[in-house]
Structures are given as structure tokens and as C-alpha cells.
C-alpha positions as protocol buffer text, in pm:
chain_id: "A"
residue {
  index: 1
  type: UNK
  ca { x: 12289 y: 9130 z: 11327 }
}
residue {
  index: 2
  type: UNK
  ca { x: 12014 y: 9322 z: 11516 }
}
residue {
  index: 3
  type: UNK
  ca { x: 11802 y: 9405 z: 11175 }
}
residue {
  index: 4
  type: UNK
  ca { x: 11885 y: 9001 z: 11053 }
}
residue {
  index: 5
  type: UNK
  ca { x: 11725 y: 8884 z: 11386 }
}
residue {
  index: 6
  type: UNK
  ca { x: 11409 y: 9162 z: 11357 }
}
residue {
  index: 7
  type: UNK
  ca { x: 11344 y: 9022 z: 10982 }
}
residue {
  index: 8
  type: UNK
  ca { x: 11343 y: 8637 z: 11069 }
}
residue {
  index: 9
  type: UNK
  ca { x: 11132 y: 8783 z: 11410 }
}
residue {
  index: 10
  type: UNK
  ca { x: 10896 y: 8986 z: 11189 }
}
residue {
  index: 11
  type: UNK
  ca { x: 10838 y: 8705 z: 10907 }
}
residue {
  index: 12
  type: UNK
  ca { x: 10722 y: 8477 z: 11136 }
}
residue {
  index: 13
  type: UNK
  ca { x: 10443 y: 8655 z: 11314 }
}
residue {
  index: 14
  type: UNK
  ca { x: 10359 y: 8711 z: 10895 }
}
residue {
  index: 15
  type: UNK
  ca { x: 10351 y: 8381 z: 10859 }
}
residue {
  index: 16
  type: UNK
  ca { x: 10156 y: 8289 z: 11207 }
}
residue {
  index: 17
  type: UNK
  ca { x: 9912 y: 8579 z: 11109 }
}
residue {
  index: 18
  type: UNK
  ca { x: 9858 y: 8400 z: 10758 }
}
residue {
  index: 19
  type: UNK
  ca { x: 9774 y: 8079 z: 10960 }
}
residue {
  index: 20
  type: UNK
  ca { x: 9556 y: 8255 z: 11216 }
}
residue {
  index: 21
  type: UNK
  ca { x: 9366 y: 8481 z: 11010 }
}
residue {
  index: 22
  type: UNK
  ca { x: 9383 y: 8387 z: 10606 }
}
residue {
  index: 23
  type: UNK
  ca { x: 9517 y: 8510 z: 10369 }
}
residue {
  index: 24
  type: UNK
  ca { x: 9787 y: 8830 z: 10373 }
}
residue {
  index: 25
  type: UNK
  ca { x: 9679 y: 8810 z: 10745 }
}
residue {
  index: 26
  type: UNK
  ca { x: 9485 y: 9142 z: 10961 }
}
residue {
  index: 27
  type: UNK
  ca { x: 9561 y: 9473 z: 10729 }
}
residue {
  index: 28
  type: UNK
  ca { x: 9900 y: 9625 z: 10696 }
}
residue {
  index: 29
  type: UNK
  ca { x: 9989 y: 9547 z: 11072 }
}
residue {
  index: 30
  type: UNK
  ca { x: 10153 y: 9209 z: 10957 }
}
residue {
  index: 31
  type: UNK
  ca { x: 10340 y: 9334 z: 10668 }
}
residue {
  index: 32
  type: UNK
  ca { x: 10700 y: 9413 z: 10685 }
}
residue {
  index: 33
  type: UNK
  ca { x: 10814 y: 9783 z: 10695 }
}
residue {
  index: 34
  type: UNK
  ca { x: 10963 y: 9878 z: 10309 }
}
residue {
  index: 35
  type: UNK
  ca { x: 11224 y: 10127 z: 10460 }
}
residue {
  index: 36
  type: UNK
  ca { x: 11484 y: 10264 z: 10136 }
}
residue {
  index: 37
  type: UNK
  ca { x: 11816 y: 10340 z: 10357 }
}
residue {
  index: 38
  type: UNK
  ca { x: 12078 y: 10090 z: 10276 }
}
residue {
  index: 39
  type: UNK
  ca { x: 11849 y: 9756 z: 10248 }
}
residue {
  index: 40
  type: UNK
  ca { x: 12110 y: 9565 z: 10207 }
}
residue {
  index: 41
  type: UNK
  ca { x: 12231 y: 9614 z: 10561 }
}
residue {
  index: 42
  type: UNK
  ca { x: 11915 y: 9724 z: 10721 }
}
residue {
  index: 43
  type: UNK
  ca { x: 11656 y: 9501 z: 10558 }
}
residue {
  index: 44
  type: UNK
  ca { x: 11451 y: 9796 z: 10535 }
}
residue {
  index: 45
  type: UNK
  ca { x: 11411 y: 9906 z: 10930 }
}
residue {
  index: 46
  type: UNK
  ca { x: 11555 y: 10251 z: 10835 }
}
residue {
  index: 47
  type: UNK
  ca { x: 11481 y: 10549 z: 10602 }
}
residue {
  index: 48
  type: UNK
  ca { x: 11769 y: 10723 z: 10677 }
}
residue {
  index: 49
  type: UNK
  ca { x: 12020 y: 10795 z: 10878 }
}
residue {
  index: 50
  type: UNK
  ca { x: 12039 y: 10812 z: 11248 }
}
residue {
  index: 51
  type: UNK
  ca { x: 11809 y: 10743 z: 11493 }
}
residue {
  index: 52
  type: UNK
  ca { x: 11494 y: 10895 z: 11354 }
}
residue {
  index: 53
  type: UNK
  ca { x: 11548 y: 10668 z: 11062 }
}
residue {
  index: 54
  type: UNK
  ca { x: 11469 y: 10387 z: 11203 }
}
residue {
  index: 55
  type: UNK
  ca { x: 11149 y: 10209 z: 11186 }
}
residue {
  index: 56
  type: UNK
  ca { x: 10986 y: 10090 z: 11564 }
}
residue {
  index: 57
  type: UNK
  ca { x: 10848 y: 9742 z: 11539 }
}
residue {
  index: 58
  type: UNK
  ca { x: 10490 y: 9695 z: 11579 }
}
residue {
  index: 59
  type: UNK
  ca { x: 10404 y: 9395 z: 11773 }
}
residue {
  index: 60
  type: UNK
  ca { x: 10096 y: 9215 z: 11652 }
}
residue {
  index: 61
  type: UNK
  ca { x: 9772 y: 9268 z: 11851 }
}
residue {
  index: 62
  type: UNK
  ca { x: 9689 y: 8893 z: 11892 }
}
residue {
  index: 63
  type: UNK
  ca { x: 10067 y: 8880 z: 12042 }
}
residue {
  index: 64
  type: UNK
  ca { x: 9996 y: 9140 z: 12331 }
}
């Protein structure tokens, strides 16, 4: 449920960056993270297994 939540969380800053900024938004920073360990269930947040698989969340600057 965690990684469900941290997509719809994620896709929305996207989208606010979009409307702040243009276009794909400030660089990479908005973009969601294209981890390869079981999407499906992960939504790419992980590369592998365990806990150095998984990809932190980066907070968008104009959020802090």
C-alpha cells in the first residue's frame, strides 16, 4: 500500500511542478524514480531486494 500511496504522492508534485514551472517541470528532480525490482508491486521504488534496494524520495525544493 506504502509504494501505491508514494506513486499517487510523487505524481502530483509532477504534476504541480508542470503547473509551476512549464513543461516536464525543474530537471530530473520531478521525475519519478524507474527502479526494475518487481514493478508490479513496487511501482519502481526498489532495485532490489532489501533495504538498500529501495529508492529514498526526494522532496521537491519549492516544497521545503
Amino acid at each position: 500500500e506504502w509504494f501505491k500511496v508514494r506513486k499517487d504522492l510523487e505524481t502530483g508534485w509532477m504534476e504541480e511542478s508542470k503547473r509551476l514551472f512549464g513543461g516536464n517541470g525543474k530537471g530530473d528532480e520531478h521525475a519519478l524514480p524507474n527502479g526494475t525490482f518487481q514493478t508490479e508491486q513496487f511501482f519502481g521504488f526498489c532495485n532490489k531486494m532489501g533495504q538498500n534496494g529501495y529508492i529514498p524520495m526526494k522532496v521537491p525544493s519549492h516544497l521545503v
